[in-house]
N, C-alpha and C positions, 0 to 999 in steps of 0.2 A: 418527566424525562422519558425520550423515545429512543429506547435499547433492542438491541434483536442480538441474538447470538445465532451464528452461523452452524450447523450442524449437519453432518455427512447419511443423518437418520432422514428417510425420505418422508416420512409422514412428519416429523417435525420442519424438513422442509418446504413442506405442502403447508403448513400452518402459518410460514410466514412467510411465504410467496417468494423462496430463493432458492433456484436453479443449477448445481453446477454448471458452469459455461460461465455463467450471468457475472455482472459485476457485484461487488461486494458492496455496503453501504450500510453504516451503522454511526448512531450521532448519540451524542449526550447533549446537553444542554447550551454548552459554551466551544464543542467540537464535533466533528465528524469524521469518518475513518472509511476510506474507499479505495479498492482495487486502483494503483497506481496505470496511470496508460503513458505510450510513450510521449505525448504532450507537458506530461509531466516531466522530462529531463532538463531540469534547469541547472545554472551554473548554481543554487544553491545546493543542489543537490549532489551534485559535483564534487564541490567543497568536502561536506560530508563524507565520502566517500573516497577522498583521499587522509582526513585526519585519525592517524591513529588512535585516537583517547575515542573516537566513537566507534570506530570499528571494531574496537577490545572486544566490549561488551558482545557483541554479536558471533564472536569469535571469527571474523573475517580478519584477512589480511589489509590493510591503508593500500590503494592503489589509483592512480592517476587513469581515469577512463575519459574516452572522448565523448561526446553528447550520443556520435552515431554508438559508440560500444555500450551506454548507457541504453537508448534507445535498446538494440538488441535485447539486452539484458531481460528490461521489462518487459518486454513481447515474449521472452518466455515464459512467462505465467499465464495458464489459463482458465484460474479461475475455479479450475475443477480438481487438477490433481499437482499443484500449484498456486498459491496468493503470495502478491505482493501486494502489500496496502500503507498509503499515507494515511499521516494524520492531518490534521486542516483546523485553522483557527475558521469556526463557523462565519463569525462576523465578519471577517476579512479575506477566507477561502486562503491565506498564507499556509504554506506547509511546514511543518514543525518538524514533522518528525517520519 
């Protein structure tokens, strides 16, 4: 199994070759989990994002966004002082979560 844990320690960051800025990128066997970009704004995503029963957990408010306000959203993250990250069914690159 090919795991990296991201860490804000620069000598650990020099050990596994990740950057603040850079995209994020970390996989298990059967998934992968990578800094969201805004090509990611799908209407599944959407969905999400407006159902209360998933936004609980995160303690966000359920809100109705347009793809362009989605879009926004994720371009605020950069990676450094800021991530947002999906999850991905490896085999089929689907986003779960």
């Amino acid at each position: 199994m090919n795991t990296q844990t991201v860490n804000a320690n620069p000598i650990i960051d020099a050990a596994i070759g990740w950057r603040p800025g850079q995209d994020v990128w970390l996989e298990s066997q059967n998934y992968f989990m990578r800094s969201l970009k805004p090509e990611d704004a799908s209407d599944r995503m959407l969905a999400w994002w407006a159902d209360p029963e998933i936004m609980a957990p995160l303690r966000k408010k359920a809100r109705t966004y347009s793809r362009g306000n989605l879009v926004r959203y994720i371009d605020k993250f950069d990676n450094a002082g800021g991530f947002l990250l999906g999850i991905f069914v490896k085999d089929t690159g689907l986003h779960i979560g």
